[in-house]
Each structure stands twice: as structure tokens, then as C-alpha cells.
mmCIF file of the N, C-alpha and C atoms, coordinates in Angstrom:
data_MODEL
# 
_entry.id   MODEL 
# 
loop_
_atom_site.group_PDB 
_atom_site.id 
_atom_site.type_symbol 
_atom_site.label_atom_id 
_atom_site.label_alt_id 
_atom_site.label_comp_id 
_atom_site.label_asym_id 
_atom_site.label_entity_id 
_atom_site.label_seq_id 
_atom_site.pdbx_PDB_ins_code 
_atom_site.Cartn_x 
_atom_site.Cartn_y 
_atom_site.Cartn_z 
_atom_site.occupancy 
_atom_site.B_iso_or_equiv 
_atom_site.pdbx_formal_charge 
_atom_site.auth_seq_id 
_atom_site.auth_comp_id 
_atom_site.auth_asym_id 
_atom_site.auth_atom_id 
_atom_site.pdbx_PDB_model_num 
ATOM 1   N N  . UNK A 1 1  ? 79.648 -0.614 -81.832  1.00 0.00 ? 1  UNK A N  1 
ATOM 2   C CA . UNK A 1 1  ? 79.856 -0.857 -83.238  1.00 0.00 ? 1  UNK A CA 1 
ATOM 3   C C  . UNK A 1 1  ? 79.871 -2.369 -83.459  1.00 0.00 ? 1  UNK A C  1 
ATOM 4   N N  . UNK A 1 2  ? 78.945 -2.887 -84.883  1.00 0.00 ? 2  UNK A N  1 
ATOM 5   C CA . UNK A 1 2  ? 79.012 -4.147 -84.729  1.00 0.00 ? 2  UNK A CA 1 
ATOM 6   C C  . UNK A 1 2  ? 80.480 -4.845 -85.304  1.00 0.00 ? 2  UNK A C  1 
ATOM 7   N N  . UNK A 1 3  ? 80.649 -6.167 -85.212  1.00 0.00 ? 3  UNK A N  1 
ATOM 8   C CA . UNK A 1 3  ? 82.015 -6.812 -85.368  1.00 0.00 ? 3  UNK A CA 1 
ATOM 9   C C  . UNK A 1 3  ? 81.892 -6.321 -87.401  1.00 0.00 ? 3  UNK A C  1 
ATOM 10  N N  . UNK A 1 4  ? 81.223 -6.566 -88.214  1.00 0.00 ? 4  UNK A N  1 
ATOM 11  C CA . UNK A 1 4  ? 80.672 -6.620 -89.097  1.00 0.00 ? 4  UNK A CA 1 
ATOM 12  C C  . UNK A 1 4  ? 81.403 -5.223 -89.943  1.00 0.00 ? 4  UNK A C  1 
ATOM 13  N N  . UNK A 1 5  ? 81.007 -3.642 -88.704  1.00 0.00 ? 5  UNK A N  1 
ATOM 14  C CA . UNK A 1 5  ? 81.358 -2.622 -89.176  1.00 0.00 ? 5  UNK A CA 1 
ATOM 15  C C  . UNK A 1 5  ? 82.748 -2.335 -88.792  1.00 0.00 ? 5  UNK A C  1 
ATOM 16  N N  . UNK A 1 6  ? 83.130 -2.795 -87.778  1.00 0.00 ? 6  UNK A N  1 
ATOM 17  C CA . UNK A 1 6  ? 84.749 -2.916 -87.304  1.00 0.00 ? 6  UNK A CA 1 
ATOM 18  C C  . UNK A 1 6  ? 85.569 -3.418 -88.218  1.00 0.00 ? 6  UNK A C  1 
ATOM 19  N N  . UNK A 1 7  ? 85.161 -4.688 -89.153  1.00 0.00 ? 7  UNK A N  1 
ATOM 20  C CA . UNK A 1 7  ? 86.055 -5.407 -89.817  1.00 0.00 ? 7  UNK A CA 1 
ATOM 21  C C  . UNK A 1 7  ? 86.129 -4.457 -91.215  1.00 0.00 ? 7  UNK A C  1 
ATOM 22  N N  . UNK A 1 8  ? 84.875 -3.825 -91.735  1.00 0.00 ? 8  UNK A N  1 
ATOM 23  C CA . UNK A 1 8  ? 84.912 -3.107 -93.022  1.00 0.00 ? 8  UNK A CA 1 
ATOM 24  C C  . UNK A 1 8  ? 85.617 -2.332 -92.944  1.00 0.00 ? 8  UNK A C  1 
ATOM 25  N N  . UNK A 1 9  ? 85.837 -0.858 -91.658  1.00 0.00 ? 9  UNK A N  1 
ATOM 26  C CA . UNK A 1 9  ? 86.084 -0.001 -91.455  1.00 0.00 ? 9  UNK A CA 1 
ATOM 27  C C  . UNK A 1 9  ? 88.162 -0.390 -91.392  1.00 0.00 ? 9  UNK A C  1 
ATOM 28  N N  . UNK A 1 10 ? 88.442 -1.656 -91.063  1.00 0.00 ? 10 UNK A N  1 
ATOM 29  C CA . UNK A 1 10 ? 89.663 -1.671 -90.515  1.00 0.00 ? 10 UNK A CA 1 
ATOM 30  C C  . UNK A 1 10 ? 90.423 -2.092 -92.011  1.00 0.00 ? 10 UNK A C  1 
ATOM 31  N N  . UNK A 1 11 ? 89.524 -2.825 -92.767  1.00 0.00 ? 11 UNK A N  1 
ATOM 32  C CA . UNK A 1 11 ? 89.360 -2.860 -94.011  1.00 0.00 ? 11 UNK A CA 1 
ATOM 33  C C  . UNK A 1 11 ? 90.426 -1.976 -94.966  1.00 0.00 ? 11 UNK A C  1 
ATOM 34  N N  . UNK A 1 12 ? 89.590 -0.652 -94.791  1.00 0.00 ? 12 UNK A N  1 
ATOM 35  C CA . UNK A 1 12 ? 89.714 0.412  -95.344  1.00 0.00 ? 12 UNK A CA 1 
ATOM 36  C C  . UNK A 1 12 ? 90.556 1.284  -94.488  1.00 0.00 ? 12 UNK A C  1 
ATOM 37  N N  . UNK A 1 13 ? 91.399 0.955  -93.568  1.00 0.00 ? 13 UNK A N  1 
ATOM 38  C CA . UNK A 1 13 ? 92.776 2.012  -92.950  1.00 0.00 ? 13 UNK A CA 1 
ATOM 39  C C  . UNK A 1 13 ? 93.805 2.380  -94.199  1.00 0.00 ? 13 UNK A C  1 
ATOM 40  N N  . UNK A 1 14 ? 93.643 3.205  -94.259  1.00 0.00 ? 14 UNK A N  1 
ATOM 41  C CA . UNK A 1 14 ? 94.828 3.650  -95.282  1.00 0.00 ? 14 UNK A CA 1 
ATOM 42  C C  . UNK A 1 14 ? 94.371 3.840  -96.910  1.00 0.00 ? 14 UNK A C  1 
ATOM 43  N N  . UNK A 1 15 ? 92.966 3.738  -96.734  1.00 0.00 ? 15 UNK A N  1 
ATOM 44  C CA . UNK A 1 15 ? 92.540 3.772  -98.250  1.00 0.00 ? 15 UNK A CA 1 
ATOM 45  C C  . UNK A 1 15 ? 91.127 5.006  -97.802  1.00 0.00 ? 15 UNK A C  1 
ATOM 46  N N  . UNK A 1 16 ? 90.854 5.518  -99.498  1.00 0.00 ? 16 UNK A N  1 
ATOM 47  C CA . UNK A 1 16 ? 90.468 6.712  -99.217  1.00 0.00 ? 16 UNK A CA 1 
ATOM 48  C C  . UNK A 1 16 ? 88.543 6.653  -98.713  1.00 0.00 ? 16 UNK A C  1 
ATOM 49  N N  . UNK A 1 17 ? 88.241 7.389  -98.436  1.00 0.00 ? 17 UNK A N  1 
ATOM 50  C CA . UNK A 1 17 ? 86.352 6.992  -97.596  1.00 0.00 ? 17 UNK A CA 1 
ATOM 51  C C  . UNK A 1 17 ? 85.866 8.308  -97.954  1.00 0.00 ? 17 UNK A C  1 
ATOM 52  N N  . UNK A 1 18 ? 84.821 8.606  -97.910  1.00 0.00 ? 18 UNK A N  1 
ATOM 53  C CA . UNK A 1 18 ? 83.709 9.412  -98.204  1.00 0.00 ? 18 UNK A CA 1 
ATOM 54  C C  . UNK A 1 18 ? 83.062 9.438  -97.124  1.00 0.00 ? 18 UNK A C  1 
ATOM 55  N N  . UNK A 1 19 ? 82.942 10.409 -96.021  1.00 0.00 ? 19 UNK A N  1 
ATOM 56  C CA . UNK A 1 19 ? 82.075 10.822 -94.828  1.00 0.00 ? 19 UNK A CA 1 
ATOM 57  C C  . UNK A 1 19 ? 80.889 11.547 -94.759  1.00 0.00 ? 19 UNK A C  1 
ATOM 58  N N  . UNK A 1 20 ? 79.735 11.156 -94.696  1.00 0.00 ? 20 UNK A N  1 
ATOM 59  C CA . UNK A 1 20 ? 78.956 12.231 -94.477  1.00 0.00 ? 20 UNK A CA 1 
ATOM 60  C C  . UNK A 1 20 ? 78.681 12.432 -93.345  1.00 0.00 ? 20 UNK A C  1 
ATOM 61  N N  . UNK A 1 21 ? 78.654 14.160 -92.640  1.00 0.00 ? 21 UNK A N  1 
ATOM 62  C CA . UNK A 1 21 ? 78.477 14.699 -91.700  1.00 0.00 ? 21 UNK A CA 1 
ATOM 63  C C  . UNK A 1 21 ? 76.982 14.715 -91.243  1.00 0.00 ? 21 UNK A C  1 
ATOM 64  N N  . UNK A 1 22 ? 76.546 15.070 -89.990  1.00 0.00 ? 22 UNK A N  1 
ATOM 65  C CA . UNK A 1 22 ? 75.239 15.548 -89.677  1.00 0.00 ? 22 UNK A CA 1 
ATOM 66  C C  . UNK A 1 22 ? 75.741 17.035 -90.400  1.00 0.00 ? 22 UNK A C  1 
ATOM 67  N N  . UNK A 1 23 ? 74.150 17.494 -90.725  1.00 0.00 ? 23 UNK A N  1 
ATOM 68  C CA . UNK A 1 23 ? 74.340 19.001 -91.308  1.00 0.00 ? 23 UNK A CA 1 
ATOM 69  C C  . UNK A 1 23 ? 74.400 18.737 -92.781  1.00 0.00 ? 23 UNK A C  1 
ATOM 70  N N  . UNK A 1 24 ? 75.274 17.509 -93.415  1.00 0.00 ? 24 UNK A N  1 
ATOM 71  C CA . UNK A 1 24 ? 75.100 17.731 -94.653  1.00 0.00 ? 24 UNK A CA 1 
ATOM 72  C C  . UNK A 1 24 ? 76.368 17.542 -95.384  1.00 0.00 ? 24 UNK A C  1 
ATOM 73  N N  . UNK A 1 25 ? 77.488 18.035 -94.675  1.00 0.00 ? 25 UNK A N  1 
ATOM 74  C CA . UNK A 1 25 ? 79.138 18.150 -95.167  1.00 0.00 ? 25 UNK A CA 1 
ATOM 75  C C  . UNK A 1 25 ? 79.225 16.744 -95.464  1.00 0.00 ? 25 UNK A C  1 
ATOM 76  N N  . UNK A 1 26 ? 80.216 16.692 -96.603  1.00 0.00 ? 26 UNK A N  1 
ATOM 77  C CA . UNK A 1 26 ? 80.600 15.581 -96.793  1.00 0.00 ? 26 UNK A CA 1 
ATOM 78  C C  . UNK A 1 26 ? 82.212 15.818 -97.263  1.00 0.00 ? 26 UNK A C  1 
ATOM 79  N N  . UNK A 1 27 ? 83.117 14.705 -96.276  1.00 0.00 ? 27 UNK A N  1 
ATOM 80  C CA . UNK A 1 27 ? 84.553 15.026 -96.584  1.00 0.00 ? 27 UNK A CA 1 
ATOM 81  C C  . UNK A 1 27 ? 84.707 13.377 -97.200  1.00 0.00 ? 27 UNK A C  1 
ATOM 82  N N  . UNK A 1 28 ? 86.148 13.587 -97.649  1.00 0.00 ? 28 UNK A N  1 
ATOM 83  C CA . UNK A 1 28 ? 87.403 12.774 -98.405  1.00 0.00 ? 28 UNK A CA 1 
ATOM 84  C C  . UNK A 1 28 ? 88.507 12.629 -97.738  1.00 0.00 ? 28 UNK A C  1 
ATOM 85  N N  . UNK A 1 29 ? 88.754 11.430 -97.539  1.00 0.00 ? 29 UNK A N  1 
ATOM 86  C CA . UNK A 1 29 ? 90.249 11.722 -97.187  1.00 0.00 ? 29 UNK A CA 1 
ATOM 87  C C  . UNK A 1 29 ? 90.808 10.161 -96.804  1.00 0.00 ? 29 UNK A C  1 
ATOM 88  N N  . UNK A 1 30 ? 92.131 9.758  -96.293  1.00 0.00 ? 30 UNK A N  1 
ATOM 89  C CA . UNK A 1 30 ? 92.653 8.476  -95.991  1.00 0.00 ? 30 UNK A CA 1 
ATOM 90  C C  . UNK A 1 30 ? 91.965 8.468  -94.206  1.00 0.00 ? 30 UNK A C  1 
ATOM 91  N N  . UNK A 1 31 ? 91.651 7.314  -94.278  1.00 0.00 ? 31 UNK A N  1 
ATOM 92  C CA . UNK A 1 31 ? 91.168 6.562  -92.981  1.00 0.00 ? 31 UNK A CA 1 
ATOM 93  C C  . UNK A 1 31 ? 92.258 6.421  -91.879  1.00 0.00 ? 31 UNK A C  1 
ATOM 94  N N  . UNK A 1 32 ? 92.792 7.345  -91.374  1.00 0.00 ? 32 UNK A N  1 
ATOM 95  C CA . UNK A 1 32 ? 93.918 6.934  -90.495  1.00 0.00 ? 32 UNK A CA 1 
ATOM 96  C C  . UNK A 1 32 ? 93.885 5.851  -89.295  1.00 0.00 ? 32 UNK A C  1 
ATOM 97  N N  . UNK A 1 33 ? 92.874 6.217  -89.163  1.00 0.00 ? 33 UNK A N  1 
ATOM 98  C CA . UNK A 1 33 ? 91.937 5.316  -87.627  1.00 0.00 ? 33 UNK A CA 1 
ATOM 99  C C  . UNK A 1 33 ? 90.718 5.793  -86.731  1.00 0.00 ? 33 UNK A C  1 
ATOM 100 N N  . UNK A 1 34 ? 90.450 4.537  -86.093  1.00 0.00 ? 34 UNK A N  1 
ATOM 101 C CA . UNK A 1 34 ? 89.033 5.422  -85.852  1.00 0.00 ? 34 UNK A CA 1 
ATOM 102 C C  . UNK A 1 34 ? 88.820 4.440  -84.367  1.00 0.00 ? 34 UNK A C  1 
ATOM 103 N N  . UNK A 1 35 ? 87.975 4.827  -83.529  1.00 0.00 ? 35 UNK A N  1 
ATOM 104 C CA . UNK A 1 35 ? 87.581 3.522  -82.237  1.00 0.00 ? 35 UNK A CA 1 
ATOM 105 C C  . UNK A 1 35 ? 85.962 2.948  -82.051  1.00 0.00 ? 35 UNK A C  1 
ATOM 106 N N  . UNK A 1 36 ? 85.816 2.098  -81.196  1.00 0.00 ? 36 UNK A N  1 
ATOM 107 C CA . UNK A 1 36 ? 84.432 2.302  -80.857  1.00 0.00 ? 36 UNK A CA 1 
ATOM 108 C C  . UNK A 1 36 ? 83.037 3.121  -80.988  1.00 0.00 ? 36 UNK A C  1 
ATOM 109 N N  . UNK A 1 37 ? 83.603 4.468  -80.784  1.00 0.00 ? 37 UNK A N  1 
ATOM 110 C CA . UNK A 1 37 ? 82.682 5.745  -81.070  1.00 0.00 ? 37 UNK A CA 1 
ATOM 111 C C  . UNK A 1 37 ? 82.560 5.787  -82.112  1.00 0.00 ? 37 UNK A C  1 
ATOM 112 N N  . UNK A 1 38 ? 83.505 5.440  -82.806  1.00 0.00 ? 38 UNK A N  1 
ATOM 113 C CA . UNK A 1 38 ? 83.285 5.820  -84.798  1.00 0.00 ? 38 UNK A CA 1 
ATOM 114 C C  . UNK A 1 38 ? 84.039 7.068  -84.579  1.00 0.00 ? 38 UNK A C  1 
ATOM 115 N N  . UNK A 1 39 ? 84.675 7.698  -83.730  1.00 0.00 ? 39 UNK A N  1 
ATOM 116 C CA . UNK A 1 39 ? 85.675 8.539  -84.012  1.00 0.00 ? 39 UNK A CA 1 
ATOM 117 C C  . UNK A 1 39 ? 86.624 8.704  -84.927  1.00 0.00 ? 39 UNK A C  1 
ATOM 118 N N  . UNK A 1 40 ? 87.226 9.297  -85.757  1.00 0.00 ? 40 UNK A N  1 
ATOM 119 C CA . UNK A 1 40 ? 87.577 8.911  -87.025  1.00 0.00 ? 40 UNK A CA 1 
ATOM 120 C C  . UNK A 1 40 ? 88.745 10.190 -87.158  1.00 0.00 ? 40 UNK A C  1 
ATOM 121 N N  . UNK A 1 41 ? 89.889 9.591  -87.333  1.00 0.00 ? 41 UNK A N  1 
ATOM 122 C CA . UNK A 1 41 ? 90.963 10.802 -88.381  1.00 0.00 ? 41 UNK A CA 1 
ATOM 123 C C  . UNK A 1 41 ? 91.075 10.701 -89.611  1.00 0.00 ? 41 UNK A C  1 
ATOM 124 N N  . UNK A 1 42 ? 91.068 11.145 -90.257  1.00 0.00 ? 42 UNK A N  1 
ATOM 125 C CA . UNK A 1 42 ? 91.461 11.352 -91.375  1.00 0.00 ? 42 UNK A CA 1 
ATOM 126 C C  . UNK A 1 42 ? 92.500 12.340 -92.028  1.00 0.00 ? 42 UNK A C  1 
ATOM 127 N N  . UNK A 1 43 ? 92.899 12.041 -93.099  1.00 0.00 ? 43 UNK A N  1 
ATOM 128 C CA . UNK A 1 43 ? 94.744 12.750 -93.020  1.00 0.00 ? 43 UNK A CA 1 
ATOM 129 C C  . UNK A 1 43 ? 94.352 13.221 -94.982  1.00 0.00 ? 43 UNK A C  1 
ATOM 130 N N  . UNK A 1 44 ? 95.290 14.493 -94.763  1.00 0.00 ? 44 UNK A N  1 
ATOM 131 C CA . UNK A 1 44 ? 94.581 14.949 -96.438  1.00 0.00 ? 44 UNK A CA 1 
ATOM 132 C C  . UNK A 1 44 ? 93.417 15.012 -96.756  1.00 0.00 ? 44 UNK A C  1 
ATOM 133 N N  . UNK A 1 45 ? 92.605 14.998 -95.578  1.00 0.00 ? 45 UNK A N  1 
ATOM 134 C CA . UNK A 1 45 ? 90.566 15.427 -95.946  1.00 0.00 ? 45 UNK A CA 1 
ATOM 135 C C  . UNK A 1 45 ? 90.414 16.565 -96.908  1.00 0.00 ? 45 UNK A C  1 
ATOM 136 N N  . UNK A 1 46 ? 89.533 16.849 -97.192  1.00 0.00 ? 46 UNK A N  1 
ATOM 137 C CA . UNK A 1 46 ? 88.859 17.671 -98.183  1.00 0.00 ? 46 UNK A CA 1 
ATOM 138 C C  . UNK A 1 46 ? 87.508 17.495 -98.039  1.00 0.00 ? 46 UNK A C  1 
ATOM 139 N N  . UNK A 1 47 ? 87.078 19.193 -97.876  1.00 0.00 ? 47 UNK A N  1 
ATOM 140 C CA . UNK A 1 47 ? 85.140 18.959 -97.828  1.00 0.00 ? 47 UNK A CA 1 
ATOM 141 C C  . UNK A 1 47 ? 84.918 19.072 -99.400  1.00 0.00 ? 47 UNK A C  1 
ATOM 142 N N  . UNK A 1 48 ? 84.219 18.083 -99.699  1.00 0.00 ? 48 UNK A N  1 
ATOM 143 C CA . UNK A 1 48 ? 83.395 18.153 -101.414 1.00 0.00 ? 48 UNK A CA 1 
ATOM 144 C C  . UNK A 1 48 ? 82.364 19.001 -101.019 1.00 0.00 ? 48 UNK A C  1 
ATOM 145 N N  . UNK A 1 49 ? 82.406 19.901 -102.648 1.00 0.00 ? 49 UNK A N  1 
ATOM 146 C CA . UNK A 1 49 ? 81.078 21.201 -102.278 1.00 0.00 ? 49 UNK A CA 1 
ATOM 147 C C  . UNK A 1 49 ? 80.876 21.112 -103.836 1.00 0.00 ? 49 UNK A C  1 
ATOM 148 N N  . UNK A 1 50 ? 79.750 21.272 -103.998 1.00 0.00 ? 50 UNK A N  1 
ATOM 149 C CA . UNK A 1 50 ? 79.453 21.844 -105.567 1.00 0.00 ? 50 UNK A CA 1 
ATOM 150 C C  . UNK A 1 50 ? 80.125 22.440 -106.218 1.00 0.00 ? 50 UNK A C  1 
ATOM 151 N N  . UNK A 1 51 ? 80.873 23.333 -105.870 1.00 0.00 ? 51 UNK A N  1 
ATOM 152 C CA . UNK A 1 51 ? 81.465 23.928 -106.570 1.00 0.00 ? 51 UNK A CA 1 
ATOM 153 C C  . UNK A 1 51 ? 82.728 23.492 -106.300 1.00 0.00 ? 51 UNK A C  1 
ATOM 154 N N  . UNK A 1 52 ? 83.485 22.383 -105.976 1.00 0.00 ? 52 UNK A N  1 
ATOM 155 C CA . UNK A 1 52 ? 84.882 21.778 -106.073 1.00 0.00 ? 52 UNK A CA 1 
ATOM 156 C C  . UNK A 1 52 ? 84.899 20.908 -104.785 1.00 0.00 ? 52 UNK A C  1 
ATOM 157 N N  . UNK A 1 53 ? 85.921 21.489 -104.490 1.00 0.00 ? 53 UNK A N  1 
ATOM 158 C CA . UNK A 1 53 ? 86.965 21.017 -103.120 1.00 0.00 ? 53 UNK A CA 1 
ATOM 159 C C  . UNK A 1 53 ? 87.583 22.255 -102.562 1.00 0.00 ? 53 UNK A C  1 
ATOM 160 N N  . UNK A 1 54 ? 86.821 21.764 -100.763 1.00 0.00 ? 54 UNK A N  1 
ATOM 161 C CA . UNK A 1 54 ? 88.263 22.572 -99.888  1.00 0.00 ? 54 UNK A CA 1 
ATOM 162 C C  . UNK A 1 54 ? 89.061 21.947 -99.353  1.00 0.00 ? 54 UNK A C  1 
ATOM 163 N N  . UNK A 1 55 ? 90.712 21.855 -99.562  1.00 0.00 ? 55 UNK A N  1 
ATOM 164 C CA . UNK A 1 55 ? 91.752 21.120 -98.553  1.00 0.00 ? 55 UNK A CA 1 
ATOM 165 C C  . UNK A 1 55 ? 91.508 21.536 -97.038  1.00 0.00 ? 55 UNK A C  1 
ATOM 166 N N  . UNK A 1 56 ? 91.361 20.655 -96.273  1.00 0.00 ? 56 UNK A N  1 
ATOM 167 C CA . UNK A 1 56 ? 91.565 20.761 -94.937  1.00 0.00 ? 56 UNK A CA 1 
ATOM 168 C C  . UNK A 1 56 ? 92.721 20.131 -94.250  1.00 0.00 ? 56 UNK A C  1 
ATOM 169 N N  . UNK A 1 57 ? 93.385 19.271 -94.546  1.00 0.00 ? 57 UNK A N  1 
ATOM 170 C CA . UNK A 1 57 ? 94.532 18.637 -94.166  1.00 0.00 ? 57 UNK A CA 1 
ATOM 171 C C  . UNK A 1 57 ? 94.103 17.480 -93.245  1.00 0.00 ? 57 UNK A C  1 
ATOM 172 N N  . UNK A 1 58 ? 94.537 17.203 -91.909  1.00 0.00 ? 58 UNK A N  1 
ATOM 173 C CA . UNK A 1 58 ? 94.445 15.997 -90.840  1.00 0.00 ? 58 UNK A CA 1 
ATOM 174 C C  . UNK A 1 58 ? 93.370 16.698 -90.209  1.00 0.00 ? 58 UNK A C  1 
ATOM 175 N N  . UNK A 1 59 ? 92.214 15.767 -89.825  1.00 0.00 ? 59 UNK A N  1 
ATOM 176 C CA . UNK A 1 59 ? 90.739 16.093 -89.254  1.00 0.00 ? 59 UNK A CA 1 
ATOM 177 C C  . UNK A 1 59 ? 90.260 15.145 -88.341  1.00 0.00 ? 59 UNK A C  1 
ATOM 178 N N  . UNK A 1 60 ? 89.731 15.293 -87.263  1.00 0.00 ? 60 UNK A N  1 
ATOM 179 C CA . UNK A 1 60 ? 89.772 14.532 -86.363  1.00 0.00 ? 60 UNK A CA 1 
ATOM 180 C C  . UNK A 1 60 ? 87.989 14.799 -86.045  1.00 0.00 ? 60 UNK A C  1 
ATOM 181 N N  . UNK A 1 61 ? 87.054 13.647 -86.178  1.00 0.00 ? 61 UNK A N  1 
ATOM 182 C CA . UNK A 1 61 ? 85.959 14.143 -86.379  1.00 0.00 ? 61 UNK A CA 1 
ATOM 183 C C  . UNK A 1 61 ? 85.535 13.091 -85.333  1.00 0.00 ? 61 UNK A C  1 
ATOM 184 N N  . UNK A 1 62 ? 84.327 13.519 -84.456  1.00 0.00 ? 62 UNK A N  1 
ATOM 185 C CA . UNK A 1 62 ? 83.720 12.905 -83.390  1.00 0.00 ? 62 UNK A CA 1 
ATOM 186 C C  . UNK A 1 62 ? 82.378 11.902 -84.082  1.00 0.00 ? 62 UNK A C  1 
ATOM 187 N N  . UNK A 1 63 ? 82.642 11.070 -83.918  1.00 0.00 ? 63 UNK A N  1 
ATOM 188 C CA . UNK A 1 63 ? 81.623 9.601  -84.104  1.00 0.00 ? 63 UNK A CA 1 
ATOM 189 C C  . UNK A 1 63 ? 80.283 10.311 -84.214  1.00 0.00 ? 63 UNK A C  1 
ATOM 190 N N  . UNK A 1 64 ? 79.834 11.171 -82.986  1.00 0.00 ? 64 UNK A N  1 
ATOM 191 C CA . UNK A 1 64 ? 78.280 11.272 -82.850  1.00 0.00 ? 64 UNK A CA 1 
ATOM 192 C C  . UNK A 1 64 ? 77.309 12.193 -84.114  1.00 0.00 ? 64 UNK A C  1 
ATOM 193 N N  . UNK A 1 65 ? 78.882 13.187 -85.027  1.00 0.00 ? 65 UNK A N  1 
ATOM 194 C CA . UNK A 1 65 ? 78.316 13.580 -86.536  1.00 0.00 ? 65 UNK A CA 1 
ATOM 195 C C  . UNK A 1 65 ? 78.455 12.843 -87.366  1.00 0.00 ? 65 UNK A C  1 
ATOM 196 N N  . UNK A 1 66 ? 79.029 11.466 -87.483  1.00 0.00 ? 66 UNK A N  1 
ATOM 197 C CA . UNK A 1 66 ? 78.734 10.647 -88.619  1.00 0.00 ? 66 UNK A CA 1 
ATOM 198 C C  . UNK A 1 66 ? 78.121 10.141 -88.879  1.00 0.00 ? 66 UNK A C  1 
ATOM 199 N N  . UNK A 1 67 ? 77.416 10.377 -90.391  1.00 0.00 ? 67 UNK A N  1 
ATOM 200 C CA . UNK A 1 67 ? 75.739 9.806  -90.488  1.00 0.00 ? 67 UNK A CA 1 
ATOM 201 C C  . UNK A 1 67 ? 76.305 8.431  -91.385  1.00 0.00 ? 67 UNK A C  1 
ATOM 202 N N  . UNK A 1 68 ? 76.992 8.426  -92.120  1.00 0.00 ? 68 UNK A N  1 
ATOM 203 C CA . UNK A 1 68 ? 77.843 7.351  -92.996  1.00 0.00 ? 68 UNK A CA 1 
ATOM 204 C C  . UNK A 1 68 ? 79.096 7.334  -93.575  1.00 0.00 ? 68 UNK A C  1 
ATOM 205 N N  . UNK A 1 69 ? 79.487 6.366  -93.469  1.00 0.00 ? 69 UNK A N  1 
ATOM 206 C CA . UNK A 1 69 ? 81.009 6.354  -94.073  1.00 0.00 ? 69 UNK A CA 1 
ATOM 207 C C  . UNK A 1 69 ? 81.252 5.289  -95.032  1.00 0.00 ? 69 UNK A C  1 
ATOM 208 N N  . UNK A 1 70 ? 82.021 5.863  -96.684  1.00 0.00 ? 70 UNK A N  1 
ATOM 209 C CA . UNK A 1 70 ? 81.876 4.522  -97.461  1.00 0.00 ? 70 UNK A CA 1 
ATOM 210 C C  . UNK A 1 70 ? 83.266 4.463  -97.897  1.00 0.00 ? 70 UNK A C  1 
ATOM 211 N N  . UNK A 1 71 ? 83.802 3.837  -98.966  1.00 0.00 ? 71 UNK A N  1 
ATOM 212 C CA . UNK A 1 71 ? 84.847 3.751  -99.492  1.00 0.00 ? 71 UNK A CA 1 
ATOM 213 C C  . UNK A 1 71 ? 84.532 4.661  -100.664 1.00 0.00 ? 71 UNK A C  1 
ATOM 214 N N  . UNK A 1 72 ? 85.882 5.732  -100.919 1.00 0.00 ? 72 UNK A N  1 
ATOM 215 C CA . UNK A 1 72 ? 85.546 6.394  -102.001 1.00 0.00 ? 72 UNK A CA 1 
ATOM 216 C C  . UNK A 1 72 ? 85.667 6.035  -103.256 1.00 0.00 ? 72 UNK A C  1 
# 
């Protein structure tokens, strides 16, 4: 990960991000922390779907499905 995406990402600990998955999913939630891999928790996630929101609660998602991550 470059220094560039480390500093944005550390940025945004504790404030809310927008994930998109491989496959397509895209969740919400607070940035709890994340490492090298782009491994990422998130706490109070929610998958956005057309037709609303599902609560998922604390989500612990592996770096190698994240296609992007922004500030929500």
C-alpha cells in the first residue's frame, strides 16, 4: 500500500467509508482499522442495496475483495 493511501485511509479511522466489494456489494460503516493488506473492520456496517439497507453490525473484510474504498 502506497504511503499516500496509508495516510488517507488513517485519515478516515473513525469516520464513516463506502466499500466496494469484488462481486458488486457495497457496504457502510466506521473505519475501525485496517493493515497493509487493506484488511479492513468495520463496526455498524450495512450492505446498501436498492432497495434500502441491511444492518450487519462489526465486519471484518479481507483486502483481496476490495475493489475501492471512499469516504462516505
Amino acid at each position: 500500500m502506497s504511503d499516500a493511501a496509508q495516510r488517507l485511509l488513517s485519515e478516515n479511522l473513525g469516520g464513516s467509508v463506502l466499500v466496494r466489494l469484488r462481486g458488486g456489494r457495497v457496504l457502510r460503516g466506521i473505519l475501525r482499522s485496517f493493515d497493509q493488506h487493506l484488511n479492513i473492520v468495520l463496526d455498524d456496517a450495512e450492505e446498501v442495496l436498492s432497495e434500502g439497507s441491511k444492518k450487519l453490525g462489526m465486519v471484518i473484510i479481507r483486502g483481496e475483495n476490495v475493489v475501492f474504498i471512499s469516504p462516505a
